[in-house]
N, C-alpha and C positions, 0 to 999 in steps of 0.2 A: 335189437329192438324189433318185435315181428309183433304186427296184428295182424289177426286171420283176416285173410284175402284182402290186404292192401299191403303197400309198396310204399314207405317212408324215402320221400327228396328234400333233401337237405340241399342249399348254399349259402356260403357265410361269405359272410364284406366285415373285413377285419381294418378298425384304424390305429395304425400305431406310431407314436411321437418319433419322429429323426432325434437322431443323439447330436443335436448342433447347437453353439452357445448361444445361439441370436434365433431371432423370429425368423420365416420364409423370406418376406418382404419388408423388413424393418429393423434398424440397429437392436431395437428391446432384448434385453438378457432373456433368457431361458432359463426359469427356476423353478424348483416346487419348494412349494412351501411360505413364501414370501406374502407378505399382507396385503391384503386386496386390493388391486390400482395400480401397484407399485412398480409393477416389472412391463411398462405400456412406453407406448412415444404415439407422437402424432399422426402416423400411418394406422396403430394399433384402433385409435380412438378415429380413424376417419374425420379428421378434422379437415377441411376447405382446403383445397388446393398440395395438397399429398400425394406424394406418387409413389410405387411398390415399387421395390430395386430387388430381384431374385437374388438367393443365397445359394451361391456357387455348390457350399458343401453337402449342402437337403440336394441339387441335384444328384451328385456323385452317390450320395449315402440310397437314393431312389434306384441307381443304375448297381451299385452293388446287390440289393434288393434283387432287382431284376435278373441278375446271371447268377445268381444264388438259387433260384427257383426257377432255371430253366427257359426264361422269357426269353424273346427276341426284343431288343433292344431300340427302341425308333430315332432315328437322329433325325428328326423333325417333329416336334410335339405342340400343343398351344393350350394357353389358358382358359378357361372362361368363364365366365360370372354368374355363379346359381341361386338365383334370387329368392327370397325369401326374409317372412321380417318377423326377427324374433328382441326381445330386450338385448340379449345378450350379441348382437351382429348388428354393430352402429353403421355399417353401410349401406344395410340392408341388403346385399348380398355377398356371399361366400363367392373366393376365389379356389378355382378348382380347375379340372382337367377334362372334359365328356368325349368327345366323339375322337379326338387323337392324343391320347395318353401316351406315356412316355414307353411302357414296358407292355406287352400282351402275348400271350399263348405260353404260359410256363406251367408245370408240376409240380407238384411233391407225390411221395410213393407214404402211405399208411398203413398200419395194421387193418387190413378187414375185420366185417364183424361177420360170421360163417352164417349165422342165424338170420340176419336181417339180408342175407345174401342167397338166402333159399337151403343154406344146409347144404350136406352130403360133402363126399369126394368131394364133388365139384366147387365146391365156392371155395373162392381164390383165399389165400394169406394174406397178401398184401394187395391194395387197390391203389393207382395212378389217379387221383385226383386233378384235375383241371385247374388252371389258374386264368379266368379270362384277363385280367387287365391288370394290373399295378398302375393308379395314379397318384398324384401328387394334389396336395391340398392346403388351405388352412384351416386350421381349427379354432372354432368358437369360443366365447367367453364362457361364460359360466352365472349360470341364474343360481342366487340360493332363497331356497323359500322356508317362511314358518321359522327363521332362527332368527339369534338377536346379535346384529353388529353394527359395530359400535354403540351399544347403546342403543339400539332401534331396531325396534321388534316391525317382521313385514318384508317383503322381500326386497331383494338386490342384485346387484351385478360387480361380477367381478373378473375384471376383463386381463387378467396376467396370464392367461391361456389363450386370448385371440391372438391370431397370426403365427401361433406355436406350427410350426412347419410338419404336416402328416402324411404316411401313405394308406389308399386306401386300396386295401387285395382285396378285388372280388373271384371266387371261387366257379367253378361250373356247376352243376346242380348233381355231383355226380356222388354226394354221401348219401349213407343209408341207415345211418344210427344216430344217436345221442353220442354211442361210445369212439365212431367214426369220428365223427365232427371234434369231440374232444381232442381225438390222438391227432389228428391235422392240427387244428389248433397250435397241439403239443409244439407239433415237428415244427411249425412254421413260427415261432418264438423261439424255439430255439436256434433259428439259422440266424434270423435278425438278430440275435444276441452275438452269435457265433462272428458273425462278419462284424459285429457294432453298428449295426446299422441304428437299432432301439435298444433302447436300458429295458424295453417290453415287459414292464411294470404295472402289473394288472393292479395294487393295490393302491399306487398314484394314479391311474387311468392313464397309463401309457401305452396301453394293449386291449383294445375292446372289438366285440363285436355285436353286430347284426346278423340274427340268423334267418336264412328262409326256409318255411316249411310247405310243404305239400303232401298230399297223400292222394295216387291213384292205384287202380284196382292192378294186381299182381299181370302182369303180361302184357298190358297196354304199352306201348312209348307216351300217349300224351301226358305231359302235366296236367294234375290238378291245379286248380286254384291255391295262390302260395300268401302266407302271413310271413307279417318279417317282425322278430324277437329283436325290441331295441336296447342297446348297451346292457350287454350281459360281460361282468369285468371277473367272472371267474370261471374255471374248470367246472366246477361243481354247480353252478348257474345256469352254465350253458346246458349241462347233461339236463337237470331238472327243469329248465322249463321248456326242450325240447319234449321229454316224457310228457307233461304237462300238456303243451300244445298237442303234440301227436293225439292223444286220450281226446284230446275237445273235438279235435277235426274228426276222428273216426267215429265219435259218437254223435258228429252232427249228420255225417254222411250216413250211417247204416241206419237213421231213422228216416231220410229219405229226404234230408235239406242240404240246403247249399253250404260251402263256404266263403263269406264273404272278402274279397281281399281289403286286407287291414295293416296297421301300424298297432303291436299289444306290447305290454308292460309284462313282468313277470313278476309276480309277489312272491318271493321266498316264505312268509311266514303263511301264507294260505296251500302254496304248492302249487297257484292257480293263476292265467294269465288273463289279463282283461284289456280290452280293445281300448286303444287313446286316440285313436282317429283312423278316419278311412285312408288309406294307402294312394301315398300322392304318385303320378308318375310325371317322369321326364318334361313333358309339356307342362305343368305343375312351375317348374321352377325355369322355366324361358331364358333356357343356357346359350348365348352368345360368347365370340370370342372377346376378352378382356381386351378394351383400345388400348389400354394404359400398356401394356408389356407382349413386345413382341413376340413372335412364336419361340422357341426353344429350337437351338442347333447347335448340334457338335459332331464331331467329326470322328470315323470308324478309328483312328489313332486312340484317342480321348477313351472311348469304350474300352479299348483294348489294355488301356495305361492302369485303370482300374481293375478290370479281371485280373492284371498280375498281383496287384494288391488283395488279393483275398484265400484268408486262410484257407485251411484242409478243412472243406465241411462234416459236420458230425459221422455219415453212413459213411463216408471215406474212412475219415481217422480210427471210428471202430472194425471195420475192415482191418487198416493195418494193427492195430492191437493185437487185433490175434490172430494174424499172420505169423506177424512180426516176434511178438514175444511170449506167444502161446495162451494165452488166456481165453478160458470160459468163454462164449459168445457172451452170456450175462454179464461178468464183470465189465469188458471191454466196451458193452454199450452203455454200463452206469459209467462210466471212466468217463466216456466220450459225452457223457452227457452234459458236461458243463464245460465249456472251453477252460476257464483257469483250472480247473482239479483236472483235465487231461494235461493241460500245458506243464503243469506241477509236476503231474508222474512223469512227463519226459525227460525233466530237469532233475528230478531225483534220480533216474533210471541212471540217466549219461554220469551221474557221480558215483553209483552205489556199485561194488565189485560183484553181487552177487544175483540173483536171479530176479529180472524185474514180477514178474509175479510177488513176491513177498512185498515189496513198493505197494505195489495193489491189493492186496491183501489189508495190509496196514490201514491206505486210503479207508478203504469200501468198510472194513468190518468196525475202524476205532475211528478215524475221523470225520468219517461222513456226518456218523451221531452228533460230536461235541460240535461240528459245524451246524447244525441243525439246531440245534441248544441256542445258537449264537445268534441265529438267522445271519451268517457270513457266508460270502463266498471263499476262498483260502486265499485268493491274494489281496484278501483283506485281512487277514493275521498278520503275526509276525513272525512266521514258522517258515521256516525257508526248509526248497527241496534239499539243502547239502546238509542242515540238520536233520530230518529224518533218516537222512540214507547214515545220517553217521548214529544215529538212535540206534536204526535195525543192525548196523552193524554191530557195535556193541553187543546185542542180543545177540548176533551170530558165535559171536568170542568166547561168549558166556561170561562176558564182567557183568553183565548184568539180565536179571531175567524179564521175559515178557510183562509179569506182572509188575514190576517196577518199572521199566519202559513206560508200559501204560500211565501210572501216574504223573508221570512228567509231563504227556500231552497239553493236558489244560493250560498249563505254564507256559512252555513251549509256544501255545499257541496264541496265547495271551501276552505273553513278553518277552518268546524269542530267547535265544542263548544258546552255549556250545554245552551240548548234551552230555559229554567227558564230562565239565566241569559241575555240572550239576546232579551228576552222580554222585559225585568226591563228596561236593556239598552238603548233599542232602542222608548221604548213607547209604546210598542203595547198591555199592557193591554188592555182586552175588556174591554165597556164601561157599566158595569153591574149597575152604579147606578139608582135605579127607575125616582130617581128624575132629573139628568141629560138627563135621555135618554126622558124623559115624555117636558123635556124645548126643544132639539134637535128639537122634532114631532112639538109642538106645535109653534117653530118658522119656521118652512118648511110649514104648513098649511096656518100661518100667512102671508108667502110670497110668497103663492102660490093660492089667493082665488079662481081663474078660473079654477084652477084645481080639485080644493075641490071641486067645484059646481058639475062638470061635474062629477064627480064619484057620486055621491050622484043622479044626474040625472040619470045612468045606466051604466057609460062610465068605468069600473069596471077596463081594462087595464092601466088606469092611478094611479092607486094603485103603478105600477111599478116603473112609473118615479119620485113618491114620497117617495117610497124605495130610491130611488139612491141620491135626493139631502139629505135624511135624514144618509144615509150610508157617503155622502161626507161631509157632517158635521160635524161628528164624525170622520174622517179618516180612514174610514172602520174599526173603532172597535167595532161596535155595533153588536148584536147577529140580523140577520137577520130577524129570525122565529122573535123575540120579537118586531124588527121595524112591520111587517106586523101585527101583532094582534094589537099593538097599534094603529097601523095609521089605523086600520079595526073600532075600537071600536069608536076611535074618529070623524071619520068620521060616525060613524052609529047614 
């Protein structure tokens, strides 16, 4: 993203739900989906004389968070009360974290964008983004407006989201795109997912952010005047009303006016962002520390008991991919991209006799799609890794061919089974007899003279479509490589 003669600054404050069964401060379940009201207790609803009891596992899941991305880790943190009064926050104020948060000073590493980075040689590949803080929060109710529930048109509040336990990442101001901001984004859903920190479910709101923009003149250090984009819950969101914003501010600056600092909305259907109030700050919301719960301590053991608990993160595990087993930087980083489909290929790998590459192959080229189809992850099937590696192997034997293989997937991954038996089953033995596969040829040639001729004439492409009536003859059980040397020899 480059506009002549300014310098696009990006910071994003990302909130995303802890994967813990209960609220922060209160027994209440943890659910989406559940009928309005329903999932609350007497903390939730601030009812008289309530008191918050911290949920051990939101800490942990926060401190994962934090040596995930680099943080230094505070074994001394405190609460405090960010006031403000909206329907949906019967306390009238949010508990949260401000001046001593639990987690500060961590990274992620991004793809740069070369363009927005001045171009040439010199602009870097990859950028070290900043991570100023990691806190701890709870999150609000939920106003809905203009719908009709229960029977009653006008708005409402539905409070099975207050107390739902959140971190909130704020970034350093160090992006310089739309496409920047995205791919952070990316990487930093993915690590939460990676550790289970978040189910980081942008389509339940379990993954949102706030973005900051600014724009000053190419060479300067100061900031400009910055707008913050409120709850943007997708990739494609964030890119466009970044674009969006960017376009408003440069063209309010080159005609020679200010930018005013704001709180904007982003319309998807106009392309265009519009201001919903002027941008509160800090003194705004008269952040003292919470009386009701003490400061937060734990001891350098406690930290440390947790980093052993935490997986191989994603640029690690695709590192060793292809190290390890030779693969494509490409494949190795889609592989790594999902914690269960790398965990999968491990587990297939450690059964299957032959080259993990073909494992990965298999994944990336045929199941990625039908998982796509699914909207699944794979260990949400029923396909287990000692079934595929016994599929490809089959393929390797040649009892059965690729394209028979193929068909079985869907099933496979829908309800599972031993891939032997479902050959036998189904028919799909390949068609390995000499003498069957040599009468197949010889009646495709038989009923195809004009076409024999013309290969034999030079027309060598027609080899192909004599592949295919001879493949259809057989029902795609014949070994491919074997139909072309034959239909090669007999034809020569």
């Amino acid at each position: 993203m480059a506009v002549s003669g300014w310098e696009v600054v990006i910071g994003l404050e990302v909130h995303t739900h802890l994967r813990t069964r209960s609220k922060l401060f209160s027994p209440a379940p943890v659910r989406y989906g559940e009928e309005p009201n329903h999932s609350v207790h007497p903390v939730c609803l601030a009812l008289p004389g309530v008191l918050p009891v911290l949920n051990r596992r939101a800490v942990e899941l926060a401190i994962r968070a934090g040596l995930a991305t680099h943080c230094e880790i505070h074994r001394h943190s405190v609460f405090a009360r960010k006031n403000y009064f909206y329907p949906d926050l019967p306390k009238g104020y949010q508990i949260s974290q401000y001046d001593e948060p639990i987690c500060t000073g961590g990274w992620l590493e991004v793809e740069a964008d070369p363009e927005a980075r001045g171009g040439g040689a010199a602009a870097p590949a990859r950028v070290r983004v900043g991570i100023t803080r990691i806190h701890m929060e709870e999150d609000a109710g939920k106003s809905i407006h203009d719908s009709e529930v229960a029977g009653r048109e006008g708005s409402h509040v539905d409070l099975n989201r207050a107390g739902v336990p959140l971190l909130e990442i704020v970034s350093e101001p160090d992006l310089r795109s739309a496409s920047e901001a995205a791919a952070y984004l990316r990487a930093l859903r993915q690590i939460l997912r990676y550790t289970d920190v978040s189910d980081a479910d942008m389509e339940k709101g379990h993954f949102r952010c706030d973005a900051n923009v600014s724009l000053r003149r190419r060479g300067s250090s100061a900031l400009g005047t910055r707008t913050e984009l409120k709850n943007l819950n997708s990739f494609r969101f964030v890119e466009a009303a970044i674009h969006a914003e960017v376009a408003r501010q440069a063209e309010i600056l080159e005609a020679g006016g200010r930018v005013q600092q704001a709180t904007l909305a982003f319309d998807p259907a106009s392309g265009r962002t519009r201001v919903l109030r002027l941008k509160e700050n800090a003194d705004d919301y008269r952040y003292f520390p919470d009386p009701d719960l003490v400061p937060l301590v734990f001891s350098a053991e406690e930290i440390e008991r947790v980093r052993a608990g935490l997986p191989e993160l994603p640029q690690a595990r695709q590192a060793r991919f292809a190290s390890q087993h030779g693969l494509a930087a490409r494949d190795a980083a889609l592989l790594a991209e999902s914690r269960p489909l790398s965990d999968f290929f491990e587990a297939a790998v450690a059964v299957y006799a032959g080259e993990a590459r073909s494992i990965a192959a298999w994944l990336l080229r045929d199941l990625r799609a039908l998982l796509a189809e699914r909207e699944r992850e794979i260990d949400e099937t029923q396909l287990s890794p000692a079934a595929l590696a016994a599929l490809i192997a089959l393929v390797d034997s040649g009892r059965v061919t690729a394209k028979s293989a193929q068909q079985l997937l869907p099933e496979l991954l829908d309800r599972g089974g031993d891939p032997a038996s479902l050959v036998a089953a189904r028919g799909l033995e390949a068609v390995s007899d000499g003498g069957a596969l040599e009468a197949a040829v010889d009646a495709v040639l038989a009923a195809h003279p004009d076409d024999a001729a013309k290969y034999r004439s030079g027309e060598t492409r027609v080899l192909n479509f004599l592949m295919g009536q001879v493949m259809k003859r057989t029902q795609g059980k014949a070994d491919p490589k074997q139909v072309r040397e034959l239909l090669a020899r007999k034809l020569a």
